[in-house]
C-alpha positions in Angstrom: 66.9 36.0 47.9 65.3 39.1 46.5 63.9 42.0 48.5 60.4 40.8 48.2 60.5 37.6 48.8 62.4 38.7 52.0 59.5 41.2 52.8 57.1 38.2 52.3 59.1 35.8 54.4 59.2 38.0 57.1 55.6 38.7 56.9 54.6 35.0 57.1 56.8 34.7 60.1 55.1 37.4 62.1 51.8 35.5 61.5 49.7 33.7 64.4 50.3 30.1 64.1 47.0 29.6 63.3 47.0 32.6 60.5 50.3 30.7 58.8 48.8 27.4 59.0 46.1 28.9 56.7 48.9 30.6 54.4 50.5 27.3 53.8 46.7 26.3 52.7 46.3 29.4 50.4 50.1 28.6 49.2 48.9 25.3 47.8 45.7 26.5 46.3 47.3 29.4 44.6 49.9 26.8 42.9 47.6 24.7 41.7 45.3 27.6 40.8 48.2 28.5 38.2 47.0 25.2 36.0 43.6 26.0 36.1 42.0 25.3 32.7 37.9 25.7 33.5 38.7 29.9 33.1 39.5 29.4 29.7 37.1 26.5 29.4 34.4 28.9 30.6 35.5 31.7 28.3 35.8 29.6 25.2 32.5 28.3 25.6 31.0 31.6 26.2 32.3 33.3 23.0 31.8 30.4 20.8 28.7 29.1 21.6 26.9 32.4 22.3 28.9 34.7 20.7 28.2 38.6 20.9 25.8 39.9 24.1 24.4 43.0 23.1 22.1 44.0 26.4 18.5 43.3 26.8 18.7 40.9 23.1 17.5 37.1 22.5 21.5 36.7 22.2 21.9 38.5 26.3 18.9 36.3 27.1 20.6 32.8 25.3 23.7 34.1 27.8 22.3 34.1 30.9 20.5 30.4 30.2 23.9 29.5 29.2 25.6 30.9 32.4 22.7 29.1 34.7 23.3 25.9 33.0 27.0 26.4 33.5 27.3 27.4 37.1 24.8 24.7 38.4 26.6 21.9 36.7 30.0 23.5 38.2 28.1 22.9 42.0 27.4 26.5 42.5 24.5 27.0 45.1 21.5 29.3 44.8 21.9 29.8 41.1 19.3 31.8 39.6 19.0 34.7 37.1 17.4 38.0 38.9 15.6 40.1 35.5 15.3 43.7 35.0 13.9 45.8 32.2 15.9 48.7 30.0 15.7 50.4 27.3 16.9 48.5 23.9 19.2 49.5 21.5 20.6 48.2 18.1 23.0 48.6 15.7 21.6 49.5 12.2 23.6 50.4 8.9 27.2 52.7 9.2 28.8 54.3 6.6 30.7 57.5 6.2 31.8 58.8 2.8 34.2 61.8 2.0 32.7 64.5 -0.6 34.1 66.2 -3.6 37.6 65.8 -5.0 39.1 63.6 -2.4 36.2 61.0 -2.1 36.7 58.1 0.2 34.9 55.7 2.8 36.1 56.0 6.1 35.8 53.3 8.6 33.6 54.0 11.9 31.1 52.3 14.1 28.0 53.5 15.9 28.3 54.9 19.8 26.1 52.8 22.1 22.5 55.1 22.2 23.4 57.2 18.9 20.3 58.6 17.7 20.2 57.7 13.5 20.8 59.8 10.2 17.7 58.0 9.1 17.5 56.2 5.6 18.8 59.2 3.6 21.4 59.9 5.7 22.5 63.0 6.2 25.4 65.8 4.5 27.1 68.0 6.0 30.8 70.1 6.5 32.9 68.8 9.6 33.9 71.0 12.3 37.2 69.5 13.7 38.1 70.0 17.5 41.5 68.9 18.6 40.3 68.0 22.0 36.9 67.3 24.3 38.2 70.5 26.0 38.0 72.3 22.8 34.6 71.3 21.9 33.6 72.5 25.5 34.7 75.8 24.5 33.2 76.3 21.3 30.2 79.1 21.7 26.7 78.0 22.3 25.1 77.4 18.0 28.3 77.4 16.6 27.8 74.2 15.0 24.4 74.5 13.7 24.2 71.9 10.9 27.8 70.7 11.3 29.4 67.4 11.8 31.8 67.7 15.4 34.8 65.8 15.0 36.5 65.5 18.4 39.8 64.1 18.0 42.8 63.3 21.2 46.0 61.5 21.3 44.8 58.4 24.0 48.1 56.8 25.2 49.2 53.3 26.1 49.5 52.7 30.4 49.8 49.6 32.7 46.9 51.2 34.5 45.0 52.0 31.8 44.4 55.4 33.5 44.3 57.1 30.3 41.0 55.8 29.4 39.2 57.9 32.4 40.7 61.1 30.6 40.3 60.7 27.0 37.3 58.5 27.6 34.6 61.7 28.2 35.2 62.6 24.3 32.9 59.1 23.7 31.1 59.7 27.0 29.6 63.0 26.9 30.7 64.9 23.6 28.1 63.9 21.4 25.6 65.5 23.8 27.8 68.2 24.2 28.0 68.5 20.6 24.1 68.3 19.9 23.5 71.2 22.3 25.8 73.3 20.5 23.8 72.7 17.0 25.8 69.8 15.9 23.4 67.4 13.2 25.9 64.7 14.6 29.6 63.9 16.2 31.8 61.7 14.9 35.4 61.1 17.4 38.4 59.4 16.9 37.9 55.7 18.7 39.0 55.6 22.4 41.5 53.2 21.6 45.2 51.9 21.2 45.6 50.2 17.9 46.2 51.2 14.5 44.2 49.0 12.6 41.0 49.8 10.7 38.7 48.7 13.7 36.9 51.1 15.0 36.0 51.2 18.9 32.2 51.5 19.7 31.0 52.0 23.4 28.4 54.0 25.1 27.5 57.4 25.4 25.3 59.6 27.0 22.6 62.0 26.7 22.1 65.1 28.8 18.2 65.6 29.8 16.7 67.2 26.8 18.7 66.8 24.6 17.9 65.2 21.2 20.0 61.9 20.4 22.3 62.8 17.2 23.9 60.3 15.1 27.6 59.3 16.7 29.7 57.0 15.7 33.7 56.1 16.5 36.0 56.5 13.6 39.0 53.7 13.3 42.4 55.4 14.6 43.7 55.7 11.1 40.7 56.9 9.3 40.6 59.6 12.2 43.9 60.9 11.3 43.0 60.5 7.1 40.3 62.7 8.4 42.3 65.3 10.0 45.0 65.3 7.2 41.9 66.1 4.8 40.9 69.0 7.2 44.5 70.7 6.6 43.8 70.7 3.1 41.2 72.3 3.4 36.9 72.3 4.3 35.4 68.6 4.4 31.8 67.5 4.0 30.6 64.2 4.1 27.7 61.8 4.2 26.4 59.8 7.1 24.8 56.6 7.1 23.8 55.5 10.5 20.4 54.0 11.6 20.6 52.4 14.8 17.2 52.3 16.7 15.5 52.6 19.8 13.4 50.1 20.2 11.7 50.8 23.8 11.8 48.6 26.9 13.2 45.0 27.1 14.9 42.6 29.3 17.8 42.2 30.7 19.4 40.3 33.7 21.8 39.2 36.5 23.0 35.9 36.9 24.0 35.0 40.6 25.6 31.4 42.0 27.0 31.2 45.7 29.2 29.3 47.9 27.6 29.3 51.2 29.7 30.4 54.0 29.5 28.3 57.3 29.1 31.6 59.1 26.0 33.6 57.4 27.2 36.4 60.1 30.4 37.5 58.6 28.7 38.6 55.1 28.9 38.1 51.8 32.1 38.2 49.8 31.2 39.6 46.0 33.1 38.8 43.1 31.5 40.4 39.8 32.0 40.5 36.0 29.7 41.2 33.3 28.0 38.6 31.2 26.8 41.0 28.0 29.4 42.2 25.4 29.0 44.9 22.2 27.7 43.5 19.2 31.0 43.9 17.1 32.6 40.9 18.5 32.3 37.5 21.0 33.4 39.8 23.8 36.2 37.7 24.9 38.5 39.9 27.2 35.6 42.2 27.7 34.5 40.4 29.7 33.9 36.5 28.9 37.2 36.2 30.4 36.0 38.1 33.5 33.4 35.8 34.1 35.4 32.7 33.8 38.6 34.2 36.7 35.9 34.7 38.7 34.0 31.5 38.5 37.3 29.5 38.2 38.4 30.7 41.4 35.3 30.4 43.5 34.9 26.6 42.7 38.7 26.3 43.6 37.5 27.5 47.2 34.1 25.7 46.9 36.1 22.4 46.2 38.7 22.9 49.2 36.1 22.9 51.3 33.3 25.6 53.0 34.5 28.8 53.3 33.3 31.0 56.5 32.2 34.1 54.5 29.6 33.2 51.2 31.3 34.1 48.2 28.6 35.0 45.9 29.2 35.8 42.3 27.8 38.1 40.4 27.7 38.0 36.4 26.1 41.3 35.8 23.6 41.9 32.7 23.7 44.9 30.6 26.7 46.6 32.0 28.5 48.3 28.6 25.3 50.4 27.7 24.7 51.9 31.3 25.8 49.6 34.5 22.2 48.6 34.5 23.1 45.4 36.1 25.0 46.3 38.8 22.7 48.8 40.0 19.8 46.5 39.9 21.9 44.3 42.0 22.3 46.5 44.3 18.6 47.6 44.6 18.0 44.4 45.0 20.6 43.5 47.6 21.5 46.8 49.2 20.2 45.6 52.5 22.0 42.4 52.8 25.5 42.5 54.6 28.1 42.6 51.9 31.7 42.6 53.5 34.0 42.7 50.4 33.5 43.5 46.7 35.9 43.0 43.6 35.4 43.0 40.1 37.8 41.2 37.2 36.4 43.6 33.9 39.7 44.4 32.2 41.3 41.8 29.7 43.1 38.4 30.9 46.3 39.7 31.1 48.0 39.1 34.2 47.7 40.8 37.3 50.9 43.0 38.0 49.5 44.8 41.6 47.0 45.0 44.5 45.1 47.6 46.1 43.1 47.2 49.2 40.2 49.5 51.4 39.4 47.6 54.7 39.5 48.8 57.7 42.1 49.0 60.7 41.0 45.5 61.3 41.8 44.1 58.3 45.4 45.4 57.8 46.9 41.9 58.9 44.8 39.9 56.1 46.1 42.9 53.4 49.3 42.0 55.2 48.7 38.1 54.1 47.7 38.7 50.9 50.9 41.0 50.1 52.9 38.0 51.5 51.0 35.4 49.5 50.9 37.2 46.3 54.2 38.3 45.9 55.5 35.1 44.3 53.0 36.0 41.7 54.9 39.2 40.9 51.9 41.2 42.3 53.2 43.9 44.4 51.3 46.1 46.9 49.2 49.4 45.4 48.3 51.9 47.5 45.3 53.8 45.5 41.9 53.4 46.7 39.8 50.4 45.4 36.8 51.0 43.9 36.3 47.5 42.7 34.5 47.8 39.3 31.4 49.6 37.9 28.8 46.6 38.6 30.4 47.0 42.3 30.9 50.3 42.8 27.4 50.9 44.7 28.2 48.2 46.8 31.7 49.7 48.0 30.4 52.8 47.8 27.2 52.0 50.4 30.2 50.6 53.3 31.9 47.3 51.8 35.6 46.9 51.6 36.9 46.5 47.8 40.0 45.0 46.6 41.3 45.6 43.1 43.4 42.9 41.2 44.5 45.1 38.8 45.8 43.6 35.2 47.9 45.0 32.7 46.4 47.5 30.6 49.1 47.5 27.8 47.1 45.6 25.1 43.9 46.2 26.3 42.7 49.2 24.6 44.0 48.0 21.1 41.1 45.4 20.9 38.3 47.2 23.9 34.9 47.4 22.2 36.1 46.4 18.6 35.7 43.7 15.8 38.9 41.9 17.3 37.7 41.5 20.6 37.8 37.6 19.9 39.3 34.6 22.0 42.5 34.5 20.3 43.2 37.9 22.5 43.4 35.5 25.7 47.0 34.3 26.7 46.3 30.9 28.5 49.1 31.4 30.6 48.5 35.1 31.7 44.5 33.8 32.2 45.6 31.1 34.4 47.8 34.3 36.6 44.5 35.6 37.0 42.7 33.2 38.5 45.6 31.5 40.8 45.5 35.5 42.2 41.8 35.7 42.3 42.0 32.0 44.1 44.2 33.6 46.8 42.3 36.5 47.3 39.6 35.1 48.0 40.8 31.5 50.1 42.0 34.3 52.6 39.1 37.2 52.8 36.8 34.4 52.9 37.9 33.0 55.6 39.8 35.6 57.5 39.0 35.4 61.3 39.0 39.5 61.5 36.9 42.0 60.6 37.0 43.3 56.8 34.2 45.1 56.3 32.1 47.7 58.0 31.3 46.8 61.4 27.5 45.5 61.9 
């Protein structure tokens, strides 16, 4: 017997009768939970049906009638799509061309709210920064009527940790860049793979500053790039006219299980329903959406929970979290106990971490116990819970994170290949038989797990 299942032996034992009786319940579901097919079932119809999502389109819209249709027909209660409006944004022409004696095309896609070269384009010589804390330092106008080129050396973790770090280049260096005098930015993609697919994503704009064309070049043309540099100055020609194309629509789809105790608050599982335009968005996040789905109908089907499980597939949450914080807006006053959010692939789920309170260290106790034949050990970070959840945890609720294995995300995360082929059945079904347990016990734990009342 190994040391775990030792550790999660002994924990069952030290259970209340009535609290193991309800572990040899969750045992069961989370066993049959590992042949679940609707997840992939879910997912596959997603991405081929509807295909890409791009936020506050006719295809988000053609989503979210999908998603109702779906969830009603799967016995979900209280299904209903909650709308709010946003600004639009769309992907126009992108092309990048090398000048002079080594002419070439590189390979690159527009950031999410890149301002555009306009028809013409534009030329200019590239300024090349060998880090987002290089381009911070570079004096105020020193790149009036230059290109930036911020470039890093992203890494491969379990955690994906490094994307929070190398992540701000995409995030905030385009504005950064603008304000310095930069006619537009152009970074290496915040990504893992080395194939010619760039990785697009949002990024942001400081009050008054001017959008600027910015676009993500493919890891390998990034590095063609810098090997040009060391031969010497580089100019090149832009192509990219996205546009803004004012205020639109967007929206949340929401389906419950109704607990049989309104009193003990609502348990909140969350994905995200839209997807970039490059690709059917199938790990980010179709899959999402069909763990979290899969494994509230497994409760739903057991029979009534105590707490409501409500699920959340947020709207418009890769250009801005605009979802999730209209959910909250909209919700912020209602008693939500527990939050969790599956938004990072479909592989499987390797550790655990947990915020409740002192009360609810024997269900964290449980869970441990019960997920541990999974191979999912016991983190001890905070949980934040997601971006479409974070207001949530952050205004008192207790988060969990189910946190999957990061080591192939980032080589298909906002790119062409983000496709359903990506999604390992097996590891997808992991997913849901943990999400199943999760939830069969915070649902229905007798103690308190979030704030008190």
């Amino acid at each position: 017997m190994t040391k775990r299942i030792l550790l999660a032996a002994v924990a069952a034992l030290a259970l209340p009768c009535s609290a193991l009786a309800q572990t040899h319940d969750v045992a069961a579901l989370r066993d049959a939970a590992l042949q679940d097919d609707l997840a992939w079932e879910i997912t596959e119809g997603l991405t081929t049906e509807i295909g890409a999502r791009l936020a506050a389109t006719e295809d988000e819209a053609r989503a979210r009638k999908w998603a109702i249709a779906k969830l009603t027909a799967l016995g979900f209660q209280n299904v209903r799509s909650e709308p709010f409006r946003m600004p639009v944004w769309v992907r126009g022409e992108e092309k990048a061309e090398v000048l002079g004696q080594h002419a070439q095309k590189l390979s690159l896609a527009a950031l999410g709210n890149s301002g555009s070269t306009g028809a013409k384009g534009i030329e200019a010589e590239v300024v090349y920064f060998a880090s987002f804390a290089d381009l911070q330092a570079a004096p105020a106008g020193t790149l009036k009527g230059k290109i930036a080129f911020i470039d890093h050396r992203m890494t491969v973790t379990q955690d994906g940790s490094s994307y929070g770090v190398f992540g701000a280049a995409r995030r905030t260096g385009p504005s950064i860049a603008a304000s310095k005098g930069a006619v537009a930015t152009l970074i290496r993609s915040i990504g893992t793979d080395y194939h010619r697919n760039p990785h697009t994503g949002g990024t942001n704009w400081a009050q008054g500053v001017k959008p600027i064309p910015a676009a993500a070049l493919a890891l390998p043309d990034a590095e063609q790039l810098e090997r040009l540099l060391k031969r010497g100055p580089v100019r090149l020609k832009l192509d990219i006219t996205p546009q803004f194309k004012g205020q639109g629509e967007s929206g949340n789809v929401i389906a419950e299980v109704p607990g049989s105790d309104p009193a003990a608050g609502i348990v909140l599982v969350a994905c995200h329903l839209d997807s970039w335009d490059l690709a059917t968005g199938a790990i980010d996040d179709a899959s999402g959406c069909g763990i979290v789905a899969a494994a509230a109908k497994r409760i739903m089907d057991a029979g009534q929970p105590r707490r409501t499980i409500r699920v959340l597939w947020a709207g418009a949450e890769e250009p801005g979290v605009w979802g999730g914080k209209a959910y909250f807006e909209a919700h912020k006053n209602e008693r939500h106990v527990l939050a969790s959010e599956s938004d990072f692939g479909a592989d499987r789920i390797w550790k655990f971490d947990a915020t409740l309170p002192e009360s609810g260290k024997p269900v964290v106790d449980r869970l441990a116990a019960a997920l541990a034949p999974l191979g999912v050990g016991r983190g001890r970070d905070p949980a934040t819970g997601g971006a479409d959840v974070a207001a949530v945890i952050s205004a008192g609720a207790s988060g969990i994170d189910l946190a999957q294995s990061g080591l192939r995300y980032f080589d298909y995360h906002h790119t062409p290949d983000d496709t359903l082929d990506k999604v390992d059945p097996a590891q997808l079904r992991q997913n849901v038989a943990v999400w199943t347990t999760m939830l069969a016990i915070t649902a229905n734990a007798p103690e308190q797990i979030g704030p008190a009342r």
